[in-house]
C-alpha positions in Angstrom: 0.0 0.0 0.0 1.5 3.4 -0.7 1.9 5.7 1.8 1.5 9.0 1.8 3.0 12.1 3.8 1.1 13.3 7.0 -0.8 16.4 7.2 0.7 19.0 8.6 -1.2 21.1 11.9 -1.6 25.1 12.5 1.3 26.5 13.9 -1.1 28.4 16.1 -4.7 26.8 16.8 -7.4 28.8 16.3 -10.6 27.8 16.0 -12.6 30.9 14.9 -12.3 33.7 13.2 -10.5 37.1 14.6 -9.4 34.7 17.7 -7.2 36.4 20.1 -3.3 34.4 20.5 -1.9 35.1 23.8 2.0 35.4 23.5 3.5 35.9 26.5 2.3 37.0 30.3 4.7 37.9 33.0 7.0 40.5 33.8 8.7 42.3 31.0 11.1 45.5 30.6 9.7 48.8 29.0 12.9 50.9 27.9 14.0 53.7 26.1 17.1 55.9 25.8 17.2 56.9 29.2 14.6 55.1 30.9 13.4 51.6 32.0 10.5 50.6 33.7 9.7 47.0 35.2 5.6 45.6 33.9 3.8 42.5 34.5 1.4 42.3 31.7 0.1 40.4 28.4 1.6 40.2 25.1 -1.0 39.4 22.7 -1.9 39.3 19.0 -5.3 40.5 17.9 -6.7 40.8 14.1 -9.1 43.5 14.7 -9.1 46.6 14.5 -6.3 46.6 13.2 -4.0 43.5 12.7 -0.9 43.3 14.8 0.3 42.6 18.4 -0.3 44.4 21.4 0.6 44.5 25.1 -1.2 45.5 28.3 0.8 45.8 31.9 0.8 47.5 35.1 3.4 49.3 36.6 4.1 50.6 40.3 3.2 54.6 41.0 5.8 57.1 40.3 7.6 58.0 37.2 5.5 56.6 34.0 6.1 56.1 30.3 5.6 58.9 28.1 3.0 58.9 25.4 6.0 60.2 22.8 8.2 57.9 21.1 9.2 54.2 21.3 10.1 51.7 23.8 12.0 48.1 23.4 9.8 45.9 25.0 12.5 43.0 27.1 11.5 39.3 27.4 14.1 37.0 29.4 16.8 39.2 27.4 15.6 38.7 24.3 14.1 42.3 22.4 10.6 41.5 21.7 10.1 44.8 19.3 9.6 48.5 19.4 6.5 49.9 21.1 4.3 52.8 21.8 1.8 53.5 24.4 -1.8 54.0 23.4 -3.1 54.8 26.3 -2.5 55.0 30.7 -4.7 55.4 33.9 -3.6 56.8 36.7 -5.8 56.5 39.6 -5.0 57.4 43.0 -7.1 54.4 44.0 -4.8 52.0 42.7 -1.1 51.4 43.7 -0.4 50.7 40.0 -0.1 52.2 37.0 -2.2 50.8 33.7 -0.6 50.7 30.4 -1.6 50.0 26.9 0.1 49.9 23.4 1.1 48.3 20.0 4.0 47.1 18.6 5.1 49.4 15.8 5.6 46.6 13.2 8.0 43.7 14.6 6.8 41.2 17.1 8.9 37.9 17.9 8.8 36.1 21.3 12.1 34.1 21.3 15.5 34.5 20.4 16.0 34.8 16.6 19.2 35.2 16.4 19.2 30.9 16.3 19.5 29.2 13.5 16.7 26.6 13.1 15.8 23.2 11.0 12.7 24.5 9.7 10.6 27.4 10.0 6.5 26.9 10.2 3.8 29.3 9.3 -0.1 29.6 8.9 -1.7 31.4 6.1 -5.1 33.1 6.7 -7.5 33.4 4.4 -6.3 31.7 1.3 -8.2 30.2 -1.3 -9.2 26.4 -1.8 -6.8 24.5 -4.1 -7.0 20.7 -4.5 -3.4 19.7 -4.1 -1.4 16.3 -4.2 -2.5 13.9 -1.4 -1.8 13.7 2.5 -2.6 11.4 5.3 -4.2 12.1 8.5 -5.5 9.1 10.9 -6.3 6.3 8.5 -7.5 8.9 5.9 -6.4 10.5 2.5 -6.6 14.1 1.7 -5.7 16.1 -1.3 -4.4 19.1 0.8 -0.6 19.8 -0.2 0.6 22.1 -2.9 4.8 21.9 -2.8 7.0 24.3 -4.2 10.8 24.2 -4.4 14.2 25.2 -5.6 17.8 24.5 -5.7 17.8 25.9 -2.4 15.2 25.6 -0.3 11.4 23.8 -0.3 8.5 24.7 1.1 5.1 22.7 1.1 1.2 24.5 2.5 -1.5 22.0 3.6 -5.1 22.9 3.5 -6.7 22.9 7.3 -8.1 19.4 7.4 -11.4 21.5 8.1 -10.9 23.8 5.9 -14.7 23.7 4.2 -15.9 24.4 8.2 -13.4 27.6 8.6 -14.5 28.7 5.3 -18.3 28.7 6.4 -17.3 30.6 9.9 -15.0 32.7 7.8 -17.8 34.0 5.3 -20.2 34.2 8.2 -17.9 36.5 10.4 -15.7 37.9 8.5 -11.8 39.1 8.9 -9.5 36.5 9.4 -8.8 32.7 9.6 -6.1 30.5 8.9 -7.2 28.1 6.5 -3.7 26.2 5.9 0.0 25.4 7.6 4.0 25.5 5.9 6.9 24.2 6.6 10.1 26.0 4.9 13.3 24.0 4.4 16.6 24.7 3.0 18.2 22.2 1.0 21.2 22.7 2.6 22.8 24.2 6.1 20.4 25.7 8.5 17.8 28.7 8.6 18.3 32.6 10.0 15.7 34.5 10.7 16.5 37.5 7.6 16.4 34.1 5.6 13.5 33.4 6.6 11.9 36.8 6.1 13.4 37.3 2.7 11.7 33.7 1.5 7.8 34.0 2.6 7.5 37.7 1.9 8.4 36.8 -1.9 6.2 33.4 -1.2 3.7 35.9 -0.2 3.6 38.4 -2.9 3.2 35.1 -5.1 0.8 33.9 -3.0 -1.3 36.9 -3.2 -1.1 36.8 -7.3 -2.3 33.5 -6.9 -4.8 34.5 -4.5 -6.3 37.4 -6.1 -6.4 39.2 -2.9 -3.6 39.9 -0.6 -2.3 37.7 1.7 0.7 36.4 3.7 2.5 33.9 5.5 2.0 34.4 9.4 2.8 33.8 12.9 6.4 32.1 11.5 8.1 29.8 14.0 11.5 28.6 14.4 11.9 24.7 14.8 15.1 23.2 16.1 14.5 19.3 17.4 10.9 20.1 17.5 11.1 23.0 19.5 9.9 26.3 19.1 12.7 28.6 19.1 11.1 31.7 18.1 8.2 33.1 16.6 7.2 35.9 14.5 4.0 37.6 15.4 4.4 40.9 13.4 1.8 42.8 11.2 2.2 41.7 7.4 0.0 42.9 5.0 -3.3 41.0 4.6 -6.6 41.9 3.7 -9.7 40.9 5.1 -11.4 38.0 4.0 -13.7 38.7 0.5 -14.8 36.7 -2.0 -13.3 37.3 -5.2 -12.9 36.4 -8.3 -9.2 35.3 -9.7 -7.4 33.5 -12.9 -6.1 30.6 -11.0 -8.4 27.2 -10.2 -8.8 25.4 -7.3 -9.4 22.1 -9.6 -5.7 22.3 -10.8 -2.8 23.1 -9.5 -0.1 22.4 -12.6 2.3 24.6 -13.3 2.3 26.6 -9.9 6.1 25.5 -9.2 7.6 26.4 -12.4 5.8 29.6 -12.0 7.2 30.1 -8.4 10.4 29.5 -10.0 10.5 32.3 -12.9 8.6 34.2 -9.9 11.9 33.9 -7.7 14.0 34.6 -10.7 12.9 37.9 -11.5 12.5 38.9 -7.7 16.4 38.2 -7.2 16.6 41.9 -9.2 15.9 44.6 -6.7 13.8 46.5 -9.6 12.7 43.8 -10.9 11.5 42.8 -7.6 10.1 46.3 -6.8 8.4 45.8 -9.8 6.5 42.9 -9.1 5.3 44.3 -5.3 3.9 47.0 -7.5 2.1 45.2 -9.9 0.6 42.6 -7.9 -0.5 45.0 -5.3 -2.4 47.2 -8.3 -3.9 44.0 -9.4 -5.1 43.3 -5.8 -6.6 46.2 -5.0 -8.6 46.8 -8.7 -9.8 43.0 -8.0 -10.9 43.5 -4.5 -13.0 46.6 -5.7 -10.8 48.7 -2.9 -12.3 51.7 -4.7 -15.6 50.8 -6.2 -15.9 50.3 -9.2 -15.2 53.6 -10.5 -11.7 53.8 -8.6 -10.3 50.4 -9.8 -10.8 51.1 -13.0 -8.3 53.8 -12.0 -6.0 51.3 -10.0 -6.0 49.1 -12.9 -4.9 51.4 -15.6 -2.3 51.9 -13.2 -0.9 48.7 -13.3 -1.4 48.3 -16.9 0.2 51.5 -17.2 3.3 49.4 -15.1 3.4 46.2 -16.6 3.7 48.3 -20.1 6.6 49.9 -19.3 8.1 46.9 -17.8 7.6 44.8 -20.6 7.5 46.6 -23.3 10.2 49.4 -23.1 12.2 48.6 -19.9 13.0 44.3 -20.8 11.5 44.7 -24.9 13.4 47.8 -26.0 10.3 47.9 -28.4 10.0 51.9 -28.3 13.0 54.2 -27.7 13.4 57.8 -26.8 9.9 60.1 -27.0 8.5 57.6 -28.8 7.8 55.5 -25.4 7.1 58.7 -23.7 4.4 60.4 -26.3 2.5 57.5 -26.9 -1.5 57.2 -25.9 -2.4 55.1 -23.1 -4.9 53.0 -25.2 -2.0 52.4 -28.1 0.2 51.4 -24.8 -2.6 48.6 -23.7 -3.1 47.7 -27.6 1.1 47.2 -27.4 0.6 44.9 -24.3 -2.3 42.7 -25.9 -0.1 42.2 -28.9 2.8 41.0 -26.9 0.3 38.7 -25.2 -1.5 37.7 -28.2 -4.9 39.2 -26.8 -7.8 40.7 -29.0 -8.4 44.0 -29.0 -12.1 43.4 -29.2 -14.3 43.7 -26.1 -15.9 40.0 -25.5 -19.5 39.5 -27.3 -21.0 38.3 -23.9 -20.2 41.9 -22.6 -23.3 43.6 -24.8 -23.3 46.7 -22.6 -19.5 47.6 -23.6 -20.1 46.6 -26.8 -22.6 49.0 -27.3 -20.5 51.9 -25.8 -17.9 51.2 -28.2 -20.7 51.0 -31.1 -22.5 54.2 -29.6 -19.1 55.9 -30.2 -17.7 56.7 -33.2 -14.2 57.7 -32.1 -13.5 54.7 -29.9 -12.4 51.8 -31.8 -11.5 49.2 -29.6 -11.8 48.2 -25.9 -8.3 49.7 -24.8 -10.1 53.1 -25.9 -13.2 52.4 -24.2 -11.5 51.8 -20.8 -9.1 54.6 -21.2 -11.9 56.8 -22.3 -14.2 55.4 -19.2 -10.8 55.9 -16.8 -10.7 59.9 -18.3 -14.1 60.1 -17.8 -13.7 59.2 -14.0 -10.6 61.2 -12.9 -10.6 64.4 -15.0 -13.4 66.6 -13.6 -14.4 69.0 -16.9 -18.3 69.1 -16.9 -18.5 67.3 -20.7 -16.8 64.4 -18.5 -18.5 64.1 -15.7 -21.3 64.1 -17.7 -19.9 61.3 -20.1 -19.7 59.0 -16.9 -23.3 60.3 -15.8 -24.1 58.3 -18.5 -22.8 55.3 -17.9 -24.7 52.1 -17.8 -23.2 50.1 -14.5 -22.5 47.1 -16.1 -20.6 49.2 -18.9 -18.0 50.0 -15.8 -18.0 46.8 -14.8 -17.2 45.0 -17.7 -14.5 47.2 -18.6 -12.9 46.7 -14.8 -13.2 42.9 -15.3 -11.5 43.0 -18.2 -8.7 45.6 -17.8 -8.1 43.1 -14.8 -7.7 40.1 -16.9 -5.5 42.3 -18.9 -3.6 42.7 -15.9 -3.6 39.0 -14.9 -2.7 37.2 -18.2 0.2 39.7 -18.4 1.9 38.7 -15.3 1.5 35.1 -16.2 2.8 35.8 -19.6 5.7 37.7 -17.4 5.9 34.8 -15.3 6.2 31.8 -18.6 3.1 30.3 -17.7 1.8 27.7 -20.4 -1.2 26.6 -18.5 -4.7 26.9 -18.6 -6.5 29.9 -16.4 -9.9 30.8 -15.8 -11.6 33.6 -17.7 -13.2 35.8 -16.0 -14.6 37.5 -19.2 -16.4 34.0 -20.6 -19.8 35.0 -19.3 -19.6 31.0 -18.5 -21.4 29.8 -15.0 -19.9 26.5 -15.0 -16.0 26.3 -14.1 -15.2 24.1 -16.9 -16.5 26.2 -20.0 -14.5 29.2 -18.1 -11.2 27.8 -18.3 -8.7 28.4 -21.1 -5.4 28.1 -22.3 -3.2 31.1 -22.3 -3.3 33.2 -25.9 0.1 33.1 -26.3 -0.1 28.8 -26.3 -3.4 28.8 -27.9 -2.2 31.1 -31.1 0.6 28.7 -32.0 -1.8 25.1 -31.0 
């Protein structure tokens, strides 16, 4: 019989949404430049309001903390991060002073100056994948999706309850880790700026994947099975929202290799800047951060990007004020027809069809969403009334499809070959919405 890897747990249990982890309680150091002060208190991480770790304590009466500037909070020696109060009572009831505040960005319990074995995270709020299979008490699961390198590996399991955290997740809202890593290197042993430098590319990828932003959390620091340290610091994730996105959760070919050309270009500091940017454009227009009116406006931005990435920056295709004069719908047309995309606004979308038809200087859809992003930032009457106009759906259509714009030319970026899902097809069923990439599909 064949046996199959186990499934791996949480890092950090939680069992509902937005569910308070308590780091550390006991006596801690508050200190600054030129003063210390001696707490006993709670370390804590909490999602909401906002996400991050936080502290209460109570001091003895006298001198206090100020309310300007930071403090080290000090752990058994170890520098847990840099803090600032939030708020302090004072009563002369009590014998002790009450303090509140929130770690300014970087909160790890432990000493991480160790090297470790492995490193383990959780990632909240990611979307369902069926992976390659995994064992747990007797039973099978198709949970795992692995990635790897020359250097290092790292695999994610799906929660093995995932479909029930998804339910609470929709119901509540915020936040809920929905699967586990592990990160290896190949070779030697894992620092903590190693470890960083790996899951905030694996995130950034993650989130492309994703369609929404999301991150590897709560990282911990194994050495013979021991937590070493653990990383409880903000990262960047957005509340739980259903979206749509170009990958499927019936297929996870390809998502390696793409990792792979992912960590190539990231090794260029530009490059990598490059790739922050665009994925965070193509986040926010595809999480509707701005209706639908501002990410049309987000969108054009990343276009806007990803032309001038691929076609003058890496192409050389334009030189000099050529590349600087040209339109901003001839600059989408020159993206399309590196990616091998029509021009033409798909015939399920009638209502931007008929805004191209209605208007005889717009030829194309690049020139109806330029001329419906024009019509939304510049503030001239003749526009304003132009978007007055506007049929919802027209806006709508033209965001969906200046985001799949935005998604098949990242994966064109990124050598993908594989199929995605279209989020232009008009198709209910999952299966009549995928496709195979243009640039494969022209030369089939």
């Amino acid at each position: 019989m064949m046996e199959f890897p186990t499934i791996l747990n949480l890092n950090f249990e939680t069992d509902h949404p937005n569910q308070r982890i308590d780091i550390y309680e006991g006596d801690f150091y508050l200190k600054n430049e030129s003063q210390t002060f001696k707490c006993n208190g709670n370390i804590f991480f909490e999602w909401l309001p906002n996400l991050g770790s936080r502290f209460t304590g109570r001091l003895t009466r006298g001198k206090h903390p100020k309310f300007a500037g930071y403090y080290t909070i000090i752990v058994e020696d170890n520098i847990i991060g840099k803090v600032f109060l939030t708020n302090l009572t004072d009563s002369s009831e009590s014998s002790f002073i009450e303090i509140q505040g929130v770690f300014n960005h970087e909160c790890i319990y432990g000493d991480k100056s160790i090297t470790v074995e492995l490193v383990k995270f959780d990632i909240p709020n990611l979307k369902d994948y069926i992976g390659s299979i995994v064992s747990k008490d007797g039973g099978t699961f198709r949970n795992r999706i692995h990635f790897e390198n020359d250097d290092f590996s790292i695999v994610i399991d799906k929660a093995i309850d995932y479909k029930d955290r998804l339910k609470k997740l929709k119901n509540k809202g915020g936040y809920l880790s929905l699967y586990t890593g592990e990160l290896k290197l190949k070779k030697g042993s894992l620092n903590y700026e190693t470890t960083k430098n790996i899951l905030r590319s694996f995130g950034t990828f993650l989130s492309f994947l994703n369609g929404r932003k999301i991150a590897p959390i709560f990282y911990s620091g194994i050495y013979q099975g021991e937590k070493i340290w653990s990383d409880f610091s903000n990262y960047d994730i957005s509340l739980y929202k259903y979206n749509s996105g170009w990958s499927s959760m019936f297929s996870i070919d390809g998502f390696k290799e793409l990792f792979n050309k992912f960590l190539e270009i990231w090794k260029n500091d530009d490059d990598q800047n490059f790739l922050v940017s665009a994925i965070h454009w193509y986040n926010e227009s595809n999480s509707n951060s701005g209706y639908a009116e501002g990410s049309i406006v987000m969108a054009q931005t990343a276009l806007e990007l990803l032309y001038n990435w691929l076609i003058i920056e890496k192409g050389n295709l334009l030189l000099g004020r050529d590349s600087e004069n040209i339109s901003a719908s001839n600059k989408i047309r020159l993206l399309l027809s590196q990616i091998k995309m029509s021009k033409a606004a798909p015939l399920n979308f009638r209502e931007l069809q008929s805004y191209i038809t209605e208007n005889p200087e717009i030829h194309d859809a690049p020139e109806a969403i330029v001329q419906i992003r024009n019509s939304i930032i510049h503030s001239q009457f003749e526009k304003r009334k132009k978007l007055s106009k506007l049929n919802s759906n027209t806006i709508h259509q033209a965001l969906q499809l200046s985001i799949l714009y935005i998604e098949l030319s990242i994966l064109y970026i990124l050598g993908y070959n594989g199929e995605y899902e279209d989020r232009c097809s008009g198709n209910d069923y999952l299966t009549d919405r995928t496709k195979s990439v243009p640039w494969v599909e022209t030369y089939q």
